[in-house]
Structure formats: C-alpha cells, structure tokens
N, C-alpha and C positions, 0 to 999 in steps of 0.2 A: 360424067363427073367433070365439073369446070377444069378449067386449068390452075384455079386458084386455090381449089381444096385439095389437089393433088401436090401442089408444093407444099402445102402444112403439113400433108401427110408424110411428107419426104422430109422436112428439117424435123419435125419430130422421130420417126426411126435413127436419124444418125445421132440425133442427142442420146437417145437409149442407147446408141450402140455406142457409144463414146463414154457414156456413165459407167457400164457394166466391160470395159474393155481390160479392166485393171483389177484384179483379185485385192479386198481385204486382209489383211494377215490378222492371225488370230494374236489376241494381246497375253493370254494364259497359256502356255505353251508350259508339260513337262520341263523338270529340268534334267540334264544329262549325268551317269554315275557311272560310277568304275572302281572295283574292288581290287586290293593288295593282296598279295600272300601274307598270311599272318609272318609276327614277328615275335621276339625275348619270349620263347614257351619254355615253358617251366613246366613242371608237375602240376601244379594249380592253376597257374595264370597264360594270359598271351595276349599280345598287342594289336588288336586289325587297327586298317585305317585304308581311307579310300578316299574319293574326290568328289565333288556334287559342283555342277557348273549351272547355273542357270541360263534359260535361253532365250534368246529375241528379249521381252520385254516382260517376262513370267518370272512372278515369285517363286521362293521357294520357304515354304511355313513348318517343314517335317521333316526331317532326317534322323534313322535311326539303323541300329547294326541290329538285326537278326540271328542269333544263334542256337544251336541245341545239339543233343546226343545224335537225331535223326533227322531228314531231309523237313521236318517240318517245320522246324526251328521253334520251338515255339518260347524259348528265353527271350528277352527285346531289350536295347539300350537307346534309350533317347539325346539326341544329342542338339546341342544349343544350336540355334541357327544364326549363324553369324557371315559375315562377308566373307569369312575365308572359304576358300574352292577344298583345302585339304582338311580331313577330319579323321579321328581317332579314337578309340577305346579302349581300356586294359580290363580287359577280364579277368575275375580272381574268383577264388573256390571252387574251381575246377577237378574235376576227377583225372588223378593221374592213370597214363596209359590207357587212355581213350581217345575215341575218334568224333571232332566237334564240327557240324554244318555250319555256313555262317554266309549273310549278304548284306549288302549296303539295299537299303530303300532310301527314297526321298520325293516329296511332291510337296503340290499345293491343295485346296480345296476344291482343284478341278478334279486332277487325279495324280497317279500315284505311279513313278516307275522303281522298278529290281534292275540289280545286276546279278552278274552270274552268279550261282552258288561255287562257293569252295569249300575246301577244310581241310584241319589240321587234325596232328595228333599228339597230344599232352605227353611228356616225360612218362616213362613208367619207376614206379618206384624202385631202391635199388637198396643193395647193402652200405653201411655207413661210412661216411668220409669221417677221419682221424687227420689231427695234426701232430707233427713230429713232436717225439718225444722233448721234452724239458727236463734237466734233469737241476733239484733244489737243492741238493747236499747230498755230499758223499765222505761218507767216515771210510777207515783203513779197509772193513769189511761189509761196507754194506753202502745202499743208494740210496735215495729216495727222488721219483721221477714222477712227473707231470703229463697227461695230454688232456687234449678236449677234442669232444665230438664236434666238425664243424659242420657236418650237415646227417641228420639222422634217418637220410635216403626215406623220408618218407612213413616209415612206421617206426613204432614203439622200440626203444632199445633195451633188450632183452638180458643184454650180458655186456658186462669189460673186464679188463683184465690184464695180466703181462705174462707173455711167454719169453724164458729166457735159458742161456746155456752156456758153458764156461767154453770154453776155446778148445780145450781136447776132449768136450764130452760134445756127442751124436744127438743124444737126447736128451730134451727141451723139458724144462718144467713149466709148470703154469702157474699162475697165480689168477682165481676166481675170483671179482670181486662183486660181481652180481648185475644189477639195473643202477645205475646212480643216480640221485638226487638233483643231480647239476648236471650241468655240459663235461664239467672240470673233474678229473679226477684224479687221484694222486696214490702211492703207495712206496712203503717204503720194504726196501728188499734186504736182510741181514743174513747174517751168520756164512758172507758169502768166501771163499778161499783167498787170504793175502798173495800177492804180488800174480795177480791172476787176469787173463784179458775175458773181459765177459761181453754177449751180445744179448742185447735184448730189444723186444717190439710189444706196443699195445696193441688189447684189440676191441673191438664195437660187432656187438652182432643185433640183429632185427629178424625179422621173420622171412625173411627174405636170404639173407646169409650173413658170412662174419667178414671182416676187413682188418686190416692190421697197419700199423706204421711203418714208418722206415726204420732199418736198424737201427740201435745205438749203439754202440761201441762204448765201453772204456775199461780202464786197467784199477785194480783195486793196489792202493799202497798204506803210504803209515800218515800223509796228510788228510784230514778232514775239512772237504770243500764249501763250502756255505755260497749260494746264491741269496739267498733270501734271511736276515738278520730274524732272528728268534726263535732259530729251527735245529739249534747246535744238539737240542736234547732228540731230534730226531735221528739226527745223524750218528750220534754216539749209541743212544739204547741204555733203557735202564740195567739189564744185564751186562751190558760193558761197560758201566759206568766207573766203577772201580779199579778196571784190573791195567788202565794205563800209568804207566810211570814217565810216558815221555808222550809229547802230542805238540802235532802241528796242523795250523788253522789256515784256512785261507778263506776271505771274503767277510762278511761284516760281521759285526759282532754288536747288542744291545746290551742293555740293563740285563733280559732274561739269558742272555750267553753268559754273561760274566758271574751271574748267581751260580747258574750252570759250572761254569771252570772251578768258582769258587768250593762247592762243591766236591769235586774233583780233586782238590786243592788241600781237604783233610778239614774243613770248616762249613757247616751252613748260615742261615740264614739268623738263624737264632745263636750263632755264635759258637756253638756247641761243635765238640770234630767229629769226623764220618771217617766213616773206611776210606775213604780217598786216599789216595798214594802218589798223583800227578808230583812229579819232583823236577822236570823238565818241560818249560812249555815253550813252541816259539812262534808267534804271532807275526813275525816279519812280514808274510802277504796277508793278511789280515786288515780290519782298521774298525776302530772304534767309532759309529755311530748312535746318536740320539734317539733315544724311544725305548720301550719297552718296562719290565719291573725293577723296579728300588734292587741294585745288585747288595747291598746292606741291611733291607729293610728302613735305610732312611734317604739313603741317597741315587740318584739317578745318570745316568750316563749323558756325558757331552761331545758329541764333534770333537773325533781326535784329543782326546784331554786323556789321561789318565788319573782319574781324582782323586780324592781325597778317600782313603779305606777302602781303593778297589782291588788291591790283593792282600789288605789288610790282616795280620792271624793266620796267612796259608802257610802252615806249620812246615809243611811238608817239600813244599816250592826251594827250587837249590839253584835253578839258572832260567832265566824269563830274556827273551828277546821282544822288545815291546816293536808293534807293528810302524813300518816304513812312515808312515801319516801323521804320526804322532806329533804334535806340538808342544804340547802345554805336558809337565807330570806336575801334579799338586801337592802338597805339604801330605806329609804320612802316606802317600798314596801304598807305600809299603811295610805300613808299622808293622812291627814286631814279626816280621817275614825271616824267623830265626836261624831258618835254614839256606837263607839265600845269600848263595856267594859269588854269584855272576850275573851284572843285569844287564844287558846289550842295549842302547837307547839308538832313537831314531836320527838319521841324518836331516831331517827336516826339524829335529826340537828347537824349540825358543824360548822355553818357558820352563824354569826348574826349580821346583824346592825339594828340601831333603827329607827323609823320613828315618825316625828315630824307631830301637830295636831291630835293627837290622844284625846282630850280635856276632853272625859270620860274614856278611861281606866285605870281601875284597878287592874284588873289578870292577869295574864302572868303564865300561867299553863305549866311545862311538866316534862312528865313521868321519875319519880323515874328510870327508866332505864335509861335514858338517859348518854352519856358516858362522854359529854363534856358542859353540862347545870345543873343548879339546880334551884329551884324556892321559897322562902320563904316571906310569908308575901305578894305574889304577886308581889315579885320583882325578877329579871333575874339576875344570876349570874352564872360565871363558876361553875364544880362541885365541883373542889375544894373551895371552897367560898375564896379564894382570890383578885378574879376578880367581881366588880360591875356594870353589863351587862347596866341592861334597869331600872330606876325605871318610874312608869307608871304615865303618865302627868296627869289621871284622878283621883288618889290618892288626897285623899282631908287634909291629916295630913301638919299641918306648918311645925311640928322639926324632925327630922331623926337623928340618930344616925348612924354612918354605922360602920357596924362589927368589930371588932380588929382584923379577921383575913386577912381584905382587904390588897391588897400592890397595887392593879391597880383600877383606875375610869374609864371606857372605854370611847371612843368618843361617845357625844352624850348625856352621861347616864343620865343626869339631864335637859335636854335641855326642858323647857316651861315646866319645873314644877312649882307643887302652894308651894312648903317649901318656906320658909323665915328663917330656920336656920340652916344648916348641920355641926355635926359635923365628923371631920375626924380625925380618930387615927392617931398615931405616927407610924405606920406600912407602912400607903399610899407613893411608893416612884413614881408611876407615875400616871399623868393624863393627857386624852385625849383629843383631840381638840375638841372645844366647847362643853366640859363637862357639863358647869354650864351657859351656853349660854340660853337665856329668860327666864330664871327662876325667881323667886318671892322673891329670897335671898338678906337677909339684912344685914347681916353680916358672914364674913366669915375667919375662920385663917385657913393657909396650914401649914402641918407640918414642919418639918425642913428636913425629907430626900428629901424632893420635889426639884430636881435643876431644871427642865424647867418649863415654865409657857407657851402652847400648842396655835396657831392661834386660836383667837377667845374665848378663854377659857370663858370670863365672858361675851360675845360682848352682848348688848343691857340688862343684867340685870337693869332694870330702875330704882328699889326702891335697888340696892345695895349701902348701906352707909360708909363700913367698910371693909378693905380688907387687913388680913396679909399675910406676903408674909418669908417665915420661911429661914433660916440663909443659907441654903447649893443653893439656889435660884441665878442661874447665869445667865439666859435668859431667854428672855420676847418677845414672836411672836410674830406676824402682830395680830392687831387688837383686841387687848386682851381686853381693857376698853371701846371698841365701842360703843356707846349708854350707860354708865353706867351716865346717867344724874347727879344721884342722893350721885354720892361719895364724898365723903367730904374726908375723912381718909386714907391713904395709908403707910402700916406699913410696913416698910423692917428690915428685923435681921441682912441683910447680910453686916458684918462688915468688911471683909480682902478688894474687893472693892464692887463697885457699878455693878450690874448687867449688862450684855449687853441688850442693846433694837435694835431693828429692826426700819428703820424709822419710818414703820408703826404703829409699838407698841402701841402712844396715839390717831391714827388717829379716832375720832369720840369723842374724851373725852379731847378734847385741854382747855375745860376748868377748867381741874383738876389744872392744872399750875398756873391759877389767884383766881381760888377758892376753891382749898384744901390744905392741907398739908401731909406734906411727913414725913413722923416718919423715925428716921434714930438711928441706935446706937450711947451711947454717944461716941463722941470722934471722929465721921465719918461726921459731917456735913459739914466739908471743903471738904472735899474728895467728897463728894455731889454736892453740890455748883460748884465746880471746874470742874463738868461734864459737857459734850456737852447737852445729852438730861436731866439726874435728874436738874442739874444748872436753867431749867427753871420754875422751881416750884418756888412760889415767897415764899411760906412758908415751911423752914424748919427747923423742930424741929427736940431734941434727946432724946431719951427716956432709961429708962432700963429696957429691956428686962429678 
C-alpha cells in the first residue's frame, strides 16, 4: 500500500471519529410529573392537583387525572395544556365514605408517563347539623322558635322536632313534627306555666341518627316578645285571645298586629265588638312599622305614626302607653276610645292631633324629655307652654283658666269638653278650627289680639249664650255659630268696620238674626245696620266697651 493511500485512509477514520464523538439528544423527550395529596374532601367531592414539567425541548399535548373506586382507575379528567407546570381538578359526585385511587399522566405523541398512584378517602355520611335555635315571639305562656337544618349529613331527614322541660321537671317532652318541606322549620309551643324558666332544643334525625341544638333558655312572663312584625296572633293564640285584660308588647308591630290588638280591644274589623276585654295595653318597647293588612279595613300602618282610627271604637281600652318611637299621633287616632282615661305618649313625639269621643279621658302623660310636648295638670301643650295642645274631654272641672303664657289654642283643643267657662288671656293671638266646637261653654270673651275667628270655631256649642268677639277681629269662617242654638248675645268691639263673614259664617245659627242681639260699639250701629250680612240682625245695640 503507497504511502499516499494510507494517509487518506488515516484523515478519513479521524473524520468518523470526530463526527460520531458527540451523541445527538433526542428532541421528544417525556415530560416529568408529580402528584399531590388530595385536598377540601367532602362526602362527594375533593381536589387533586399535581405538576407536569416538560423536558429538554419535548412537548407536552396530554395531561390528565386518573381516578376510581379501584387500582384501575378507570374515571379520567382531561385537563387543558397550557404553560403552566401546576394543574388541578375538583371532583364532584362522589360516593361518600369510600376509598378513591387516583394519578397524574401526561405525554406527548411519542409517549406517555404516570406518577405514583395514591388515594383518598371521602367523608362518610353522618347525623344532621342544626343551627341554634331562633326564637320569633314569645307571649306570657307560650314561644314560638325557629332552626334549620344546615347540613343534612348526607341522607334523607327523616324527623324534627323540639324537646323541652321546665326547670324543676326531669322529664323532657317532645314535640314530633315529622320530615319538613324546607331547611326552615318553626313551631310554636303553648299552654306553657307563667313566670317559669324553660329549656328547650331541636332536633334533625336521618338514617344514620338524631342531632340536636344548643339549649335555649328562657323564662315565661306577662310581656309578649315579637321578633318578626305579623306574628302577634302566634304568640297570643286563638284560645288566649280573650282572656287578657292587660298586655305588653315588645318588638314590631304591623297593619296585621294592630287588627290583632284591635281585636282584643272589644272591636273587629267590620266594626262590630267581640269578647275582647284588653283594657290595659303598654306598647312602650314596642314600635309601629309599615306593611302588613288594612288594621281598619281601610287604612294601613306608617313608620312610627299612630294614624288615623287605629285604636279607633276599642270600647274596652282604659290606659294605652304608646311605644318609645312614636312620632306623629294623627287626628282621631283615638275616636270614640270611651273608656280611655290615661294615654302615656312618646318622648320622641312631634306630631300631634286630637281625637274626639274620648268621653273619659283625663291624662295626657309625656316624658319630661320630651323636646316639643309638655304635660301639666293632664293637659298637652307645647314645651314651650305657649301652645294649648289637647285639654282632655274626660276632665270633669267646669272653669279653666288657661295660662298667661298661651298665644295659640291649637285645632281641636277644646272640642266636646264639659267646661262651661274658659278664660283666655290677653296674650292668645290665634285659635284653631274648631277649638271650642261641642263643648259645654256658656260664655265666652276673645281677646282683642284675636283677628280671625277659625271654620267651625264654636260649631254646635249648644248651651253657648254669650260670645265676645275682641276689637282687632276682622273675619269670621264658614260655620262658626253652627248649632249654637242657645246664643242670645253677640258682642263685637270692632269699631273701625264691621268684620268680613264668609256666606257660610251663620249657616246653622240663622236664628241669631230674629232672636238675638248684636252688641256693636257706640257710634257703629249704622255702619252695622248698613251691612250685607250684620244688617240682618233685627236687634242692634251699642254698648261701651
């Protein structure tokens, strides 16, 4: 062999052996995986999650969770392949209190690698969770209490109920109420011993066993608790519903509570009386809220108001304490409340009108706090006592004096009282319509700052005989001497002219014109005479004032 075919043979071997000196790396390489211990197992459900890394320069097109009851797993979850190394799955409809195999796979279309098998095991089912009792109203002798089922362990619930026991008895009664419909369940519990400490629990049972709540405690007395507005008629009971003569309330009260008290009260709905005997009610923790039915059949309940005909007719009613919240009372909110002779009002009131037929009240009570009421003598006034609010129709005095520091008689204030004399300072410069409307007054002189004379002012005074009417007096409303049968006298000071009247002004009292007289100052009886409406007065005299 030359020498020269020997060197080609020799640079060709080190070229092989220099091409082949450096291994390939394969471009598809599995990717790497690692499983979690499961996680949030529940009775149905549970959480794996594990990691998939890929490696060198190899996809990864397939990751999924393998699970089942046995090592075969034959359930499968497929899971999105995306950049992230961490992945997850929630399992759900699971058989509670079993045992579940499970592993991460993942590969490419080269192939395919596992991680280790593990597994969990599911909750087993269990007796029922209950949540503490609620309790929705409580009358003198009886409860009415709330729970729910909040987790129903799993199977069917077969039974609830309450078991309860008074404080010196041993042995527990029950009360079965079956499978319920809802989560929620309620009952109410009567006929239970006054002034008595009672314990009571609910309970939940499945097929599995029973469960019960935490105790409740509480002590039975003479107040009726309300949690929940329109539930007074559960708390009282049709068979108690008559036999109260005295009752206190505490917590809301609606349209259907007030029909309810009404009721109670010796009246229904249609107006008509019941056996009810309630003659004492006190509402102080109490408070009037909006909602529920027409407590009159026409009218509805407002936020704190006590309106118009809501204890209207309660024949029966003798002392009402109206609840702490109270703002507003409305006109009549008391009509013809014949037996009622003590009405306690709130420290928070603002808003007041009077209500006529009230034929025995006396007191008109409220709290020295109060910001915009005062009370003396059992009569209503602003706090400033300027203002002469309510005096009370069942006040049995004839003569009154009213304050020197009055300057207003509010609408109302006098309306079917028994005085037959009032006097009114020289300070009073206004008064309200039908102030002194069916009262018992016989005579009566208005100051002189008085210039209007109010609709209605005197209407149907029947024994009023005498009526001055003071110098600065320049109008005279509808209906002012309406039914005053009995007036003979009619005094005017006012000298510069003759007051304006309203047509209405003598309607109901036309026979003042042919059978009294008209007092006029000296020196104005032509200027009288010469009027449209005084000119028909057949007697007129002049006097000095």
């Amino acid at each position: 062999m030359t020498n020269h075919f020997r060197t080609y043979i020799y640079i060709w071997i080190i070229f092989l052996l220099t091409a082949c000196s450096k291994d390939e790396e394969p471009v598809n390489l599995p990717p790497s995986v690692s499983i979690e211990a499961a996680r949030d197992i529940t009775r149905t459900s549970a959480l794996l999650s594990g990691k998939v890394a890929p490696n060198a320069e190899g996809n990864v097109s397939k990751i999924r969770f393998r699970y089942g009851l046995t090592s075969d797993m034959t359930e499968s979850v497929d899971i999105s392949v995306t950049e992230e190394q961490d992945v997850s799955t929630l399992l759900t409809g699971l058989h509670p209190g079993s045992t579940y195999y499970y592993r991460l796979e993942a590969g490419n279309t080269y192939s395919t690698v596992r991680s280790e098998t593990m597994s969990f095991e599911t909750v087993p089912n269990t007796e029922p969770t209950v949540s503490d009792l609620k309790m929705l109203n409580q009358g003198p002798s009886s409860i009415t209490l709330e729970c729910e089922i909040l987790d129903d362990g799993g199977e069917e619930i077969t039974a609830t109920g309450f078991y309860f026991r008074a404080e010196e008895d041993e042995q527990e009664q029950q009360i079965k109420l079956g499978s319920p419909e809802e989560k929620r369940w309620k009952t109410r519990i009567g006929n239970l011993q006054l002034e008595t400490t009672y314990y009571i629990q609910a309970y939940a049972a499945n097929s599995i066993g029973e469960t019960r709540s935490k105790v409740y405690q509480f002590q039975t007395g003479e107040v009726v608790v309300l949690t929940e507005a329109g539930t007074l008629h559960e708390a009282i009971g049709e068979q108690e519903k008559y036999q109260f003569t005295t009752l206190s309330i505490a917590g809301p009260l609606n349209g259907t509570d007030i029909r309810y008290l009404r009721d109670m009260m010796g009246t229904d709905i249609e107006g008509e009386n019941t056996d009810g005997r309630l003659q004492r009610l006190n509402l102080n923790d109490a408070s009037i809220v909006a909602g529920g039915a027409s407590y009159d059949g026409q009218r509805f309940t407002t936020a704190n108001t006590v309106s118009q005909g809501m204890f209207a007719n309660c024949i029966w009613l003798q002392e009402l304490t109206l609840p702490v919240g109270v703002t507003t009372v409305e006109r009549n909110a008391f009509e013809n409340c014949t037996s009622l002779s003590v009405l306690h009002f709130s420290p928070l009131l603002a808003r007041f009108a009077p209500s006529e037929g009230c034929s025995s009240l006396t007191i008109l009570d409220i709290p020295e706090v109060n910001p915009a009421f005062s009370s003396d003598n059992g009569i209503l006034y602003n706090q400033k006592m300027t203002e002469l609010v309510w005096y009370p129709e069942g006040k049995k005095e004839e003569y009154f004096q009213i304050p020197s520091t009055i300057t207003t008689i509010r609408e109302y204030a006098f309306y079917n009282t028994r005085l037959q004399q009032i006097d009114l300072p020289s300070s009073v410069k206004e008064i309200g319509q039908e102030a002194f409307a069916f009262s018992a007054i016989k005579s009566i002189v208005l100051p002189d700052n008085i210039s209007l004379i109010p609709h209605g002012c005197f209407q149907q005074c029947r024994q009023l005989q005498s009526l001055t009417l003071g110098a600065s007096v320049s109008y005279l409303s509808e209906y002012c001497f309406d039914g005053c049968s009995s007036l003979q006298h009619l005094y005017i000071k006012a000298n510069d002219f003759p007051p304006v009247c309203q047509d209405e002004t003598f309607v109901g009292a036309e026979q003042l014109f042919e059978q009294g007289t008209l007092h006029v100052p000296y020196g104005c009886q032509s200027i009288y005479r010469n009027h449209a409406v005084w000119g028909q007065f057949r007697n007129i005299v002049e006097e000095s004032f």
